[in-house]
PyMOL Python script that loads the backbone (N, CA, C, O; Angstrom):
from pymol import cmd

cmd.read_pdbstr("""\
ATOM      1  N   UNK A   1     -68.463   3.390 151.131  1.00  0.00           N
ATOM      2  CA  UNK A   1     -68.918   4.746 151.345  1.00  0.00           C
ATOM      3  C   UNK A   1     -69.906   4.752 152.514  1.00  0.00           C
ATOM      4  O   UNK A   1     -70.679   3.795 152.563  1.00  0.00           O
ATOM      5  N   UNK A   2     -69.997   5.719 153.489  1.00  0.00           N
ATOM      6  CA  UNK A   2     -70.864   5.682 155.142  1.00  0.00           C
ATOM      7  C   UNK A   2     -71.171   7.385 154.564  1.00  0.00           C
ATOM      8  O   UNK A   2     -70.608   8.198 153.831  1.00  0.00           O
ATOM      9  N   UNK A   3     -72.112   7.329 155.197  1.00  0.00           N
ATOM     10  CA  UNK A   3     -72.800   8.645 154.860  1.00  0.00           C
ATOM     11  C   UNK A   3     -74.022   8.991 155.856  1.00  0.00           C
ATOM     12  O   UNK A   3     -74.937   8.180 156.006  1.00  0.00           O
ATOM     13  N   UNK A   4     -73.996  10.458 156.655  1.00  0.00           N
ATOM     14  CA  UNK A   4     -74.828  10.874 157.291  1.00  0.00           C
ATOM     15  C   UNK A   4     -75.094  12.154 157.677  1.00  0.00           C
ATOM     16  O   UNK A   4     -74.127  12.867 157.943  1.00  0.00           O
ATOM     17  N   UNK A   5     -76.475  12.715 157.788  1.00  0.00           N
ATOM     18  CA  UNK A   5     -77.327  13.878 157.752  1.00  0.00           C
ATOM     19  C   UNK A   5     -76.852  14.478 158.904  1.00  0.00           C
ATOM     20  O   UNK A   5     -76.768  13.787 159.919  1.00  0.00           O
ATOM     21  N   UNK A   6     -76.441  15.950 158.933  1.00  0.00           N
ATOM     22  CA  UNK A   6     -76.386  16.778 159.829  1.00  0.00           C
ATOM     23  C   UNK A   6     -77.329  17.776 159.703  1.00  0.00           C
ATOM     24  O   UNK A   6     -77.814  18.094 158.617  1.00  0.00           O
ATOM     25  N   UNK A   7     -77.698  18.438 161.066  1.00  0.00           N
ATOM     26  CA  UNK A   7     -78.518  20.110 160.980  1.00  0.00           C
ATOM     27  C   UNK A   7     -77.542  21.135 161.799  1.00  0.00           C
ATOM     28  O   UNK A   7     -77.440  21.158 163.026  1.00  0.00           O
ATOM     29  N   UNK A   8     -76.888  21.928 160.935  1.00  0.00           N
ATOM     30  CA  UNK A   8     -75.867  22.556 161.628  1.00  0.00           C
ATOM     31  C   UNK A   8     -76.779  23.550 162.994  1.00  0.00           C
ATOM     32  O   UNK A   8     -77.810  24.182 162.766  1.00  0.00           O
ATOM     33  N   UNK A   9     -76.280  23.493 163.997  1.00  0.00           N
ATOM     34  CA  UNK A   9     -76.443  23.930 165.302  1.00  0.00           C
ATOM     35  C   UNK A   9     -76.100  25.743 165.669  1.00  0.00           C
ATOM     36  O   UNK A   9     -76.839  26.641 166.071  1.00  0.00           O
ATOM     37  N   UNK A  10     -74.462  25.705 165.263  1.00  0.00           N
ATOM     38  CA  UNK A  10     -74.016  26.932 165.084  1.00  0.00           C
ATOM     39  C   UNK A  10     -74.724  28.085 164.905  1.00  0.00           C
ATOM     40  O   UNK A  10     -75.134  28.342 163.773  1.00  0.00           O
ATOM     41  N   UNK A  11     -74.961  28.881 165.878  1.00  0.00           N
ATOM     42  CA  UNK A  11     -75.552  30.101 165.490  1.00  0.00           C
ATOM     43  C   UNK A  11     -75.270  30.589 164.282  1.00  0.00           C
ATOM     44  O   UNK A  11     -76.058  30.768 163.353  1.00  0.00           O
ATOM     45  N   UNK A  12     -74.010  30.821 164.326  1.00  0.00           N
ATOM     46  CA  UNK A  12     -73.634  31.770 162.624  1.00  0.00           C
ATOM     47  C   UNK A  12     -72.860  30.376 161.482  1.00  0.00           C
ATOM     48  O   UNK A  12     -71.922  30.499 160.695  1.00  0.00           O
ATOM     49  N   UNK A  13     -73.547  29.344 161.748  1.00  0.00           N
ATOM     50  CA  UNK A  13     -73.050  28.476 160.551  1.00  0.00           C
ATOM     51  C   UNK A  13     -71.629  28.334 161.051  1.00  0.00           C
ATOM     52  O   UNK A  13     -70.880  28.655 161.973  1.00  0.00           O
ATOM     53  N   UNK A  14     -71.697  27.595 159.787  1.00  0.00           N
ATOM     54  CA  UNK A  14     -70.107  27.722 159.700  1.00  0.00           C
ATOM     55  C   UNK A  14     -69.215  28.102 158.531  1.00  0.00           C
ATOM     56  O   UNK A  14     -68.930  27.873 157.355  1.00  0.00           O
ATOM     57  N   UNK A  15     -68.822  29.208 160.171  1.00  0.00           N
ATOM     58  CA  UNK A  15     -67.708  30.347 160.052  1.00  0.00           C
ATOM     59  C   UNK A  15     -66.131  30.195 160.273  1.00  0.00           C
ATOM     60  O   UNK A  15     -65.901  29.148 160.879  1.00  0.00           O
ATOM     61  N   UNK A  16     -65.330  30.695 160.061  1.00  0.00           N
ATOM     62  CA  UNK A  16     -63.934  30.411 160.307  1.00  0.00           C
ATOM     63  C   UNK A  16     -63.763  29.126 161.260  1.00  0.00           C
ATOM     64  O   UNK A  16     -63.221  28.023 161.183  1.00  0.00           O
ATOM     65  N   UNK A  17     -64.372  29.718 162.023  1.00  0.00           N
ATOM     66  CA  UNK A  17     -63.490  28.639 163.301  1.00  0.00           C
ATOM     67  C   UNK A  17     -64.133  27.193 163.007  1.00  0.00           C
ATOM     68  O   UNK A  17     -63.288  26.302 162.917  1.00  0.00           O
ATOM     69  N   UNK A  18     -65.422  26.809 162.846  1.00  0.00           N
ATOM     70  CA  UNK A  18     -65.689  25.505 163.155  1.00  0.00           C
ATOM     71  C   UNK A  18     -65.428  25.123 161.540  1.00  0.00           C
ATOM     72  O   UNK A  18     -64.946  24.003 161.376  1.00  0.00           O
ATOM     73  N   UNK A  19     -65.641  25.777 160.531  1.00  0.00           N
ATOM     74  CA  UNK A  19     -64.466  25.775 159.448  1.00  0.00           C
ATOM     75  C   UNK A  19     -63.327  24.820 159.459  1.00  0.00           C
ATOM     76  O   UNK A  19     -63.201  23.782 158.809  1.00  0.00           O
ATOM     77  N   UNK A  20     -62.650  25.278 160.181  1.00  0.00           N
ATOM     78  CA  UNK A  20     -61.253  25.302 160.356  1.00  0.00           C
ATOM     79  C   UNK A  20     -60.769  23.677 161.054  1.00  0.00           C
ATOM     80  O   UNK A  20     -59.968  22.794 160.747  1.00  0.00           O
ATOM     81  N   UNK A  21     -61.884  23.940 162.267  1.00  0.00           N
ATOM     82  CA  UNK A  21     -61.708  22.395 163.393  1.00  0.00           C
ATOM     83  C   UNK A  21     -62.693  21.471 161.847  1.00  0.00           C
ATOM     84  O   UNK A  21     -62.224  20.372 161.550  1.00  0.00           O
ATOM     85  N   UNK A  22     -63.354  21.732 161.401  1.00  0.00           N
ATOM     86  CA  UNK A  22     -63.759  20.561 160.342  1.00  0.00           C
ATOM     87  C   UNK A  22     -62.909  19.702 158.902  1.00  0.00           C
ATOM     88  O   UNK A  22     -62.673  18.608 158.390  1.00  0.00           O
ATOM     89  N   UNK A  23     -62.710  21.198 158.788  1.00  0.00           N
ATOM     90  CA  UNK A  23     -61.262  20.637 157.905  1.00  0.00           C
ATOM     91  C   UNK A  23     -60.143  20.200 158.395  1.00  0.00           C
ATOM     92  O   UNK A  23     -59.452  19.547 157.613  1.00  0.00           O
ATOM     93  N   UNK A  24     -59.807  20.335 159.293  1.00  0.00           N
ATOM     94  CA  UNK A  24     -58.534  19.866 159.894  1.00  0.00           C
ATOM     95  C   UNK A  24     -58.864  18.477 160.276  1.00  0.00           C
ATOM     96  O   UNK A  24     -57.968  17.676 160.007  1.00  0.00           O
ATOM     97  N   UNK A  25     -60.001  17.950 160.877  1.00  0.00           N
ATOM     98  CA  UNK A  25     -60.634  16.903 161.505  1.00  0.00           C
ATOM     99  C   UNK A  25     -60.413  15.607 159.837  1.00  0.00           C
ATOM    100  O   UNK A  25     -59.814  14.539 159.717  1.00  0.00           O
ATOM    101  N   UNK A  26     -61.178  16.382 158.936  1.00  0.00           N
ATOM    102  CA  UNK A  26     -61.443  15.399 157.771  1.00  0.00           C
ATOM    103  C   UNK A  26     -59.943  15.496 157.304  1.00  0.00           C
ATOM    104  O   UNK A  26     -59.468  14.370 157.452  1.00  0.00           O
ATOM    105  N   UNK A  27     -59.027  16.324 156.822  1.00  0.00           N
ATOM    106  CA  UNK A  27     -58.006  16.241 156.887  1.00  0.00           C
ATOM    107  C   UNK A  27     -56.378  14.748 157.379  1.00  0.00           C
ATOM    108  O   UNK A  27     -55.290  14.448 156.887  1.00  0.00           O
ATOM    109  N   UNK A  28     -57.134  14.339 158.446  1.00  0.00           N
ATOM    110  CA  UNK A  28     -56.479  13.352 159.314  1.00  0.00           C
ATOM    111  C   UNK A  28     -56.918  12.026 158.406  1.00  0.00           C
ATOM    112  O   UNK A  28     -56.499  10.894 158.644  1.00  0.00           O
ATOM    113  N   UNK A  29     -57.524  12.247 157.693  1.00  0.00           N
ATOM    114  CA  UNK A  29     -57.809  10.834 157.063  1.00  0.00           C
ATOM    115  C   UNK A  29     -57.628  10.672 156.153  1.00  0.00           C
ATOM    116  O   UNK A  29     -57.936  11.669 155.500  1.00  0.00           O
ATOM    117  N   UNK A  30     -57.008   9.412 155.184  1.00  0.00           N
ATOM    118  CA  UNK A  30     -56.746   9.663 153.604  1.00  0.00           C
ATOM    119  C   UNK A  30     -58.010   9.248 152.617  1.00  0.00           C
ATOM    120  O   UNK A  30     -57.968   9.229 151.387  1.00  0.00           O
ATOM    121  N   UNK A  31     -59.201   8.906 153.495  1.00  0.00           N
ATOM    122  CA  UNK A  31     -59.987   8.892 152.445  1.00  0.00           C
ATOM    123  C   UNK A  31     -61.248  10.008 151.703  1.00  0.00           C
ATOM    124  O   UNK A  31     -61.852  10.271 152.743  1.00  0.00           O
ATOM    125  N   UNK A  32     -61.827  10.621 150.852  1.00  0.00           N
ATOM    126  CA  UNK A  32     -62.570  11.465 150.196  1.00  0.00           C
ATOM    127  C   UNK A  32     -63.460  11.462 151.485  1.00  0.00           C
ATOM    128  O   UNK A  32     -63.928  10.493 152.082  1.00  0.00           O
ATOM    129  N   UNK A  33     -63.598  13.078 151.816  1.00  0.00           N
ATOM    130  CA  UNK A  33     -64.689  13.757 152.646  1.00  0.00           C
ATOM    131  C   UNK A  33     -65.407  14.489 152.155  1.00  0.00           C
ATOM    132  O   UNK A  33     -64.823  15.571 152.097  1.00  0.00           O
ATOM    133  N   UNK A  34     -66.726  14.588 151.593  1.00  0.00           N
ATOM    134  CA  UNK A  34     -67.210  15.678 151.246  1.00  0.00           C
ATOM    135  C   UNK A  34     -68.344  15.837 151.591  1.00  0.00           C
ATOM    136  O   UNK A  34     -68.948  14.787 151.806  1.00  0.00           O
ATOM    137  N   UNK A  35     -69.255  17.353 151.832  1.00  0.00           N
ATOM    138  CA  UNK A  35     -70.322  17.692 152.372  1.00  0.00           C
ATOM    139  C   UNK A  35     -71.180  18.367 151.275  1.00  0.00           C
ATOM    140  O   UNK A  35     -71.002  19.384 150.604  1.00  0.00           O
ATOM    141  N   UNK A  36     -72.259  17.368 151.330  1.00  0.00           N
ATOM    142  CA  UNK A  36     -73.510  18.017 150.305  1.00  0.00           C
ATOM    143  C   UNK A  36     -74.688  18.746 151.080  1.00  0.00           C
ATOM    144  O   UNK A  36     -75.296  18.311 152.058  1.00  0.00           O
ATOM    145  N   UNK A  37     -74.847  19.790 150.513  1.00  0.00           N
ATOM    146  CA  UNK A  37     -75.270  20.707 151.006  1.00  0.00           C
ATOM    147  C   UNK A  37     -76.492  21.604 149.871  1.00  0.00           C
ATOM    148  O   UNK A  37     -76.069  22.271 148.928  1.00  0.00           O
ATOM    149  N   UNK A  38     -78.090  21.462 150.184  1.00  0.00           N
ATOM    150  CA  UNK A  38     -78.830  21.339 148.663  1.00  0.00           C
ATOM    151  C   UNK A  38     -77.862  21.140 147.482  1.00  0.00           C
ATOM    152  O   UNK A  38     -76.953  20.365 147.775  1.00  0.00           O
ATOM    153  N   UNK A  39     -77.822  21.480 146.601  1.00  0.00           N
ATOM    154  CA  UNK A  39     -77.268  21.113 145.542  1.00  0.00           C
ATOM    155  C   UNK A  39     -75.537  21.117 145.096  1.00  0.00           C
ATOM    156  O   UNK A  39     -75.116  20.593 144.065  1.00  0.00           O
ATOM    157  N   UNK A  40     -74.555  21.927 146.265  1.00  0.00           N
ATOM    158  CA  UNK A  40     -74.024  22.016 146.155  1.00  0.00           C
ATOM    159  C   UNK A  40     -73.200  20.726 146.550  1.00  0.00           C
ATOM    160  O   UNK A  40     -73.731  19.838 147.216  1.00  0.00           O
ATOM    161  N   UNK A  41     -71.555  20.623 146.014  1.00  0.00           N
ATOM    162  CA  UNK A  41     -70.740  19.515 147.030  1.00  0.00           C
ATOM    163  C   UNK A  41     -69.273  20.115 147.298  1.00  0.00           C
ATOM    164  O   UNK A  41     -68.475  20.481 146.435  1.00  0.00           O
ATOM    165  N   UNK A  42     -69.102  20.131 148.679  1.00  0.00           N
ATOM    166  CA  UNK A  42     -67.813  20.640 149.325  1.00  0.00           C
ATOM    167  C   UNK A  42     -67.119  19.473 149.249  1.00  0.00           C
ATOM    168  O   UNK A  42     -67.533  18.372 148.885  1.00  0.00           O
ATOM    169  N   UNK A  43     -65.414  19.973 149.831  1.00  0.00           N
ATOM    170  CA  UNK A  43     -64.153  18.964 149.925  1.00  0.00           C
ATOM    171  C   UNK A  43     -64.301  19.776 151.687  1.00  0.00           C
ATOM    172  O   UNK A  43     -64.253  20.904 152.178  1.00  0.00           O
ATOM    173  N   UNK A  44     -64.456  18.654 152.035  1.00  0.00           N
ATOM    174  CA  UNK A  44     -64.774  18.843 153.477  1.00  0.00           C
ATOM    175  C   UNK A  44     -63.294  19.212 154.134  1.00  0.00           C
ATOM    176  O   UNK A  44     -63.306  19.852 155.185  1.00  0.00           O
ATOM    177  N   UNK A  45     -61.601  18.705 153.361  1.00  0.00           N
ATOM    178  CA  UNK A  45     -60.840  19.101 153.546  1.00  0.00           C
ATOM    179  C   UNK A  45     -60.217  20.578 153.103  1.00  0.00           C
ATOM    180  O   UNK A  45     -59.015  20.839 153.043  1.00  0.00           O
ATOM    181  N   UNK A  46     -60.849  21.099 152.934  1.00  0.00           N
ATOM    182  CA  UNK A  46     -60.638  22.695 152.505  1.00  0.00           C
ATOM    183  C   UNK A  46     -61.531  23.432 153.243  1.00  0.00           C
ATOM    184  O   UNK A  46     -62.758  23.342 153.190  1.00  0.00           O
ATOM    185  N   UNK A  47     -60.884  24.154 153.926  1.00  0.00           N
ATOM    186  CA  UNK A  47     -61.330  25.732 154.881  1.00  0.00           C
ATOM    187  C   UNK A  47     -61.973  26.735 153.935  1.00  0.00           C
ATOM    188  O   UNK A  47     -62.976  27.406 154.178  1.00  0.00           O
ATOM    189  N   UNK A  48     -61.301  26.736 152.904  1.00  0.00           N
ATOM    190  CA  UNK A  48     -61.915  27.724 152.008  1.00  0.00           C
ATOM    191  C   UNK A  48     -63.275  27.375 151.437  1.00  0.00           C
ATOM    192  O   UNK A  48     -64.296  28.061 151.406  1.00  0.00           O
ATOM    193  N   UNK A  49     -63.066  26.235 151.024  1.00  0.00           N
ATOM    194  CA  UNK A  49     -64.629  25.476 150.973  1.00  0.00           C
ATOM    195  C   UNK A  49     -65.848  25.205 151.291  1.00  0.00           C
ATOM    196  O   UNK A  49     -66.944  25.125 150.736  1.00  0.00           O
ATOM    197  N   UNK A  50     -65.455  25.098 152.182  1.00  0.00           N
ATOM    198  CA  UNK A  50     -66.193  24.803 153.075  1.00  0.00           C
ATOM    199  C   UNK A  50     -66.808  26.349 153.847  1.00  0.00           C
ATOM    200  O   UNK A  50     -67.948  26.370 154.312  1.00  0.00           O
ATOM    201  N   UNK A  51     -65.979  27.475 153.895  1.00  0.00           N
ATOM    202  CA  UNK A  51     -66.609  28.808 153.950  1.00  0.00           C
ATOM    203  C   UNK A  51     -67.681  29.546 152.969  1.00  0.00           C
ATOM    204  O   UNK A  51     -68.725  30.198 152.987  1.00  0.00           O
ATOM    205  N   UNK A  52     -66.729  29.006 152.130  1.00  0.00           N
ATOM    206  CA  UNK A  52     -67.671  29.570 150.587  1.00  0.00           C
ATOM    207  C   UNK A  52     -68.907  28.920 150.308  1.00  0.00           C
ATOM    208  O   UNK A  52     -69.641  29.272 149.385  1.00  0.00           O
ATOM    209  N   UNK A  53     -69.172  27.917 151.135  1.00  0.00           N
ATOM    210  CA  UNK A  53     -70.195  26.835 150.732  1.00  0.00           C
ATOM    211  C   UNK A  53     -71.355  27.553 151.538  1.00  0.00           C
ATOM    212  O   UNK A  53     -72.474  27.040 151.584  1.00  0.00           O
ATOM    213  N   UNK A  54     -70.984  29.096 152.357  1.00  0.00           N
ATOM    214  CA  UNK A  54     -72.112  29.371 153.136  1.00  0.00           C
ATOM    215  C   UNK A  54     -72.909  28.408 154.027  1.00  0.00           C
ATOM    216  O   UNK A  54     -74.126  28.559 153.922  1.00  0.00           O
ATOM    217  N   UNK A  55     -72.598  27.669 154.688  1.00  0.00           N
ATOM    218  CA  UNK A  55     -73.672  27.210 155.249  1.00  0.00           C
ATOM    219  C   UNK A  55     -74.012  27.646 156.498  1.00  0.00           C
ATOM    220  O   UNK A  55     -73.258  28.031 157.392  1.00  0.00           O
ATOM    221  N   UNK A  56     -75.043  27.569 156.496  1.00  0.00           N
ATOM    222  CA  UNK A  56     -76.046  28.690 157.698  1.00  0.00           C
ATOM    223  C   UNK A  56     -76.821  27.404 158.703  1.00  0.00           C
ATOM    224  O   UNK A  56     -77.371  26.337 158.431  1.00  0.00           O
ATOM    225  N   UNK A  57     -76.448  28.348 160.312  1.00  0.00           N
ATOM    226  CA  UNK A  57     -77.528  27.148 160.931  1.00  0.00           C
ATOM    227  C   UNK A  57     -78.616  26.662 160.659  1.00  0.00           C
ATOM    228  O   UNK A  57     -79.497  27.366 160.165  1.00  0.00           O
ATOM    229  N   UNK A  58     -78.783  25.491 160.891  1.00  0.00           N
ATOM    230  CA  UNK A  58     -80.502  25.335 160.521  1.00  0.00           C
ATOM    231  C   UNK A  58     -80.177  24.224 159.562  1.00  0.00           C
ATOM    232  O   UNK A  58     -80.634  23.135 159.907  1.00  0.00           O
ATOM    233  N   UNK A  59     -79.319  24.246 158.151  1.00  0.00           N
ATOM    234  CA  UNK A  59     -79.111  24.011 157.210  1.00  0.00           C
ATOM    235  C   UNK A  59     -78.566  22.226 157.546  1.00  0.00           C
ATOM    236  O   UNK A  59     -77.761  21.718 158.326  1.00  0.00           O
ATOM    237  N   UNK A  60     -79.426  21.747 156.578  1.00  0.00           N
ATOM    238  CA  UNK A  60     -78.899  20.111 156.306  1.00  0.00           C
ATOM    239  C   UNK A  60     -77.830  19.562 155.868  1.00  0.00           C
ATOM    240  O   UNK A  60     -78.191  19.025 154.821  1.00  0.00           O
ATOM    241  N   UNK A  61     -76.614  19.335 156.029  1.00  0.00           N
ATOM    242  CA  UNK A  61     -75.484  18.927 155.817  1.00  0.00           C
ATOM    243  C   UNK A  61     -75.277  17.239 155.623  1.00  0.00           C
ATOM    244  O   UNK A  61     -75.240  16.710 156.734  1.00  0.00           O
ATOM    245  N   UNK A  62     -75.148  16.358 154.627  1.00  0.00           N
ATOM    246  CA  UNK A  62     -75.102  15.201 154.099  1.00  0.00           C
ATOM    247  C   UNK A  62     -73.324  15.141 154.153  1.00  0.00           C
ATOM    248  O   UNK A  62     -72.548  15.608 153.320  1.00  0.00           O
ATOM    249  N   UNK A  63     -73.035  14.480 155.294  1.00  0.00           N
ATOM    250  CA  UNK A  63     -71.392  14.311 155.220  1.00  0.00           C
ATOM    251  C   UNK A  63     -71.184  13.102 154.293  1.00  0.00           C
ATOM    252  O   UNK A  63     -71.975  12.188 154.529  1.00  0.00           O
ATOM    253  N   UNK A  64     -70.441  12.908 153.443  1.00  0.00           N
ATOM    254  CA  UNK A  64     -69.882  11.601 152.573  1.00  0.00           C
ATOM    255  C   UNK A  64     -68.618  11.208 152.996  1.00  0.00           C
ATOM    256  O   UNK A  64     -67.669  11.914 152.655  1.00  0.00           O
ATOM    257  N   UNK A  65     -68.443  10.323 153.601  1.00  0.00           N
ATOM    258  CA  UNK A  65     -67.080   9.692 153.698  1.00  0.00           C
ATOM    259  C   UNK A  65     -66.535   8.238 152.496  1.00  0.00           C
ATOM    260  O   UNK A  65     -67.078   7.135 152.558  1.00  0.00           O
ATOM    261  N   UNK A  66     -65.701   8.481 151.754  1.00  0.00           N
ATOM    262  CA  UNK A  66     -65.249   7.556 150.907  1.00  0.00           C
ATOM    263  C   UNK A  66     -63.924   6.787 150.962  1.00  0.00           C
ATOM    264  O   UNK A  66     -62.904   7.448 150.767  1.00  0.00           O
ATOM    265  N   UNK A  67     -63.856   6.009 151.104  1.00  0.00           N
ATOM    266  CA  UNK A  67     -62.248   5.446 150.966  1.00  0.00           C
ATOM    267  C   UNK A  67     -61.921   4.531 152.265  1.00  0.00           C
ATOM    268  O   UNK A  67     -62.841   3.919 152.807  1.00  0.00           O
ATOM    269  N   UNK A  68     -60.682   4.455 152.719  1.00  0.00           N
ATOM    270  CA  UNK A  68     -59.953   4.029 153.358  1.00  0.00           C
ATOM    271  C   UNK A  68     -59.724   5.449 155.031  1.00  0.00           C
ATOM    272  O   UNK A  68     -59.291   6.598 155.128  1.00  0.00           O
ATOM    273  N   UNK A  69     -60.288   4.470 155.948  1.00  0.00           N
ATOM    274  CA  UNK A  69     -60.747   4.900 157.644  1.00  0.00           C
ATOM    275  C   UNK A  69     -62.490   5.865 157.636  1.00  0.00           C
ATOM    276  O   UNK A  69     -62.940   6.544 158.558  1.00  0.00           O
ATOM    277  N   UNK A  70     -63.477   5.445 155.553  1.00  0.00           N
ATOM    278  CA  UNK A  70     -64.185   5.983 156.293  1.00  0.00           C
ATOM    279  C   UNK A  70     -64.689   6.098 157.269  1.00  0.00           C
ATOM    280  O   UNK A  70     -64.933   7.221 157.710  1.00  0.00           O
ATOM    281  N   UNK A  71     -65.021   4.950 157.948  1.00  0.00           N
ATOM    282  CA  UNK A  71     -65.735   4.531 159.302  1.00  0.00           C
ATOM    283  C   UNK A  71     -65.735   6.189 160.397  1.00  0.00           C
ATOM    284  O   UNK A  71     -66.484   7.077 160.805  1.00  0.00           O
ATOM    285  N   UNK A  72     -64.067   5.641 160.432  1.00  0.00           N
ATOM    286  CA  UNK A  72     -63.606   6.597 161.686  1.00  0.00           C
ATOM    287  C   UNK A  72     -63.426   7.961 161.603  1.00  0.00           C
ATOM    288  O   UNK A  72     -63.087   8.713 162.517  1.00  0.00           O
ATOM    289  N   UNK A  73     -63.698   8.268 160.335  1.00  0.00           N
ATOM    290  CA  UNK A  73     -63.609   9.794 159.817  1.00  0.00           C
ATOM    291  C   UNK A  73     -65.299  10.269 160.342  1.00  0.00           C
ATOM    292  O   UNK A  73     -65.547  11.276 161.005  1.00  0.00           O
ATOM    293  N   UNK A  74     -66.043   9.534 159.982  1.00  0.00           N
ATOM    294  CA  UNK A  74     -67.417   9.548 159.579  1.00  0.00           C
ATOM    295  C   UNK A  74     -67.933   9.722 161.315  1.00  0.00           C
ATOM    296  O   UNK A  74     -68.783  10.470 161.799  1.00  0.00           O
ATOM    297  N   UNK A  75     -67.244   8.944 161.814  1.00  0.00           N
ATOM    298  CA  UNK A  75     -67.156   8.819 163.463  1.00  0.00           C
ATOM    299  C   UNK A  75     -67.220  10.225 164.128  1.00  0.00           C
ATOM    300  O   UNK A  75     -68.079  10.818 164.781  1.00  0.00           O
ATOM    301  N   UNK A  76     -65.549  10.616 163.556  1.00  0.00           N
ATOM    302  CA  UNK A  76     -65.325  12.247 164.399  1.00  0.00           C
ATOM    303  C   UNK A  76     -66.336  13.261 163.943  1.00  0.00           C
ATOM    304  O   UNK A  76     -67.073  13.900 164.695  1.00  0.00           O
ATOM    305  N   UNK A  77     -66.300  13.333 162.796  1.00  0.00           N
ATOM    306  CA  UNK A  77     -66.918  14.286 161.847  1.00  0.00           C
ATOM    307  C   UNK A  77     -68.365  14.460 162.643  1.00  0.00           C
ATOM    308  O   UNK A  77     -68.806  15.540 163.037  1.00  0.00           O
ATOM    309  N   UNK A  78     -69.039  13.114 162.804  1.00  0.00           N
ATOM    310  CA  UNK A  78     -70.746  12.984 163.599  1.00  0.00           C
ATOM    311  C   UNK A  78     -70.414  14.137 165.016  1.00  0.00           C
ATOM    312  O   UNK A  78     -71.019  15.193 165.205  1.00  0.00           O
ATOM    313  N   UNK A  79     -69.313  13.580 165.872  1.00  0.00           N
ATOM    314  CA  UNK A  79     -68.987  14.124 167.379  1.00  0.00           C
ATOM    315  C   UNK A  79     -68.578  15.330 167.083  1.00  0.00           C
ATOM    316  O   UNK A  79     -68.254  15.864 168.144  1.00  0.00           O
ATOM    317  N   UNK A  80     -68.397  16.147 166.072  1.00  0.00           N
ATOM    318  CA  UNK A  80     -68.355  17.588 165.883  1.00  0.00           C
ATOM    319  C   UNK A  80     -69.576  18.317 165.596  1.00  0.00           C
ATOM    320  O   UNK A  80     -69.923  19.208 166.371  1.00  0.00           O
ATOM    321  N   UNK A  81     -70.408  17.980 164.358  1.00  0.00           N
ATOM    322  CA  UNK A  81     -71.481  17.857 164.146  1.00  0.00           C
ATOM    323  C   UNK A  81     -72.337  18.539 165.891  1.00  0.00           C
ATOM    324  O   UNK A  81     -72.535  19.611 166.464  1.00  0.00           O
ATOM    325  N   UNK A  82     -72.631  16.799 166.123  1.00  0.00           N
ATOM    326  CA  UNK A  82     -73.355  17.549 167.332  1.00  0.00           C
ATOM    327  C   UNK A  82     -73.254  18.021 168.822  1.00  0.00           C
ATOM    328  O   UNK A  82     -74.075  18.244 169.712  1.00  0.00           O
ATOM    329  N   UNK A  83     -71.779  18.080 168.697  1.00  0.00           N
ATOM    330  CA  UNK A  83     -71.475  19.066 170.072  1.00  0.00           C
ATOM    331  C   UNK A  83     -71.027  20.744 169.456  1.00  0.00           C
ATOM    332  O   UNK A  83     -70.200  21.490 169.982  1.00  0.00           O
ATOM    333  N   UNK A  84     -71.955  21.065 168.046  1.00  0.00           N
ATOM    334  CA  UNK A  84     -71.927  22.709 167.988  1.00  0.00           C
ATOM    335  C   UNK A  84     -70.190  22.802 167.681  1.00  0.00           C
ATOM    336  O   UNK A  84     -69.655  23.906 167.781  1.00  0.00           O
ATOM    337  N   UNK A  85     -69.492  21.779 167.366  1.00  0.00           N
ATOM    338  CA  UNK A  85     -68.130  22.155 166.888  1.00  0.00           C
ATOM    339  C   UNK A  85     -67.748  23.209 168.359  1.00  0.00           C
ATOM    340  O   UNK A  85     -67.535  24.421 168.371  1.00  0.00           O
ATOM    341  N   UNK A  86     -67.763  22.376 169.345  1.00  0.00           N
ATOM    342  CA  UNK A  86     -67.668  22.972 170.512  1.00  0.00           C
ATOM    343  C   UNK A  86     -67.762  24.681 171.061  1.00  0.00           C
ATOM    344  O   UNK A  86     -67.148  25.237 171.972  1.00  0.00           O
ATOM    345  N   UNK A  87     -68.966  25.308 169.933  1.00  0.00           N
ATOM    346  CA  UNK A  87     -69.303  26.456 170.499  1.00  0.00           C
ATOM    347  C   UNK A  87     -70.629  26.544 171.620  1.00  0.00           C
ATOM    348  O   UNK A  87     -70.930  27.620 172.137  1.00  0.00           O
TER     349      UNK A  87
END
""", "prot")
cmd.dss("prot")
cmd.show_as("cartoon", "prot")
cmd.util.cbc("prot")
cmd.orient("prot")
């Protein structure tokens, strides 16, 4: 298990779109992605989830990568993180 702290950047959190490029990103990998977020825990592979999870800029994001390619999941996931999910 590799695990690391984000501060989402995103003006309006994340909303549909960087949503969307996050799940799709964790998606590519077969091992457990999930984002803890205060008390809550997302499936970092679900759009819907990851919407509903509200998270607002500013906000601390604990990515968990588990399994098999965490490394390289944990990798992309960081390079989205802090290039603002290219907004």
């Amino acid at each position: 298990m590799v695990t690391e702290k984000f501060t989402v950047k995103n003006e309006q959190g994340l909303h549909m779109r960087p949503a969307g490029v996050l799940s799709k990103a964790a998606a590519k990998y077969p091992c457990e992605v999930k984002l803890n977020v205060g008390d809550k825990q997302i499936n970092a592979k679900s759009i819907m989830m990851i919407i509903g999870g509200c998270i607002k800029c500013g906000m601390e994001v604990e990515v968990v990568c588990n399994g098999e390619q965490e490394t390289e999941c944990l990798a992309e996931l960081k390079e989205l993180f802090l290039s603002g999910f290219g907004e």
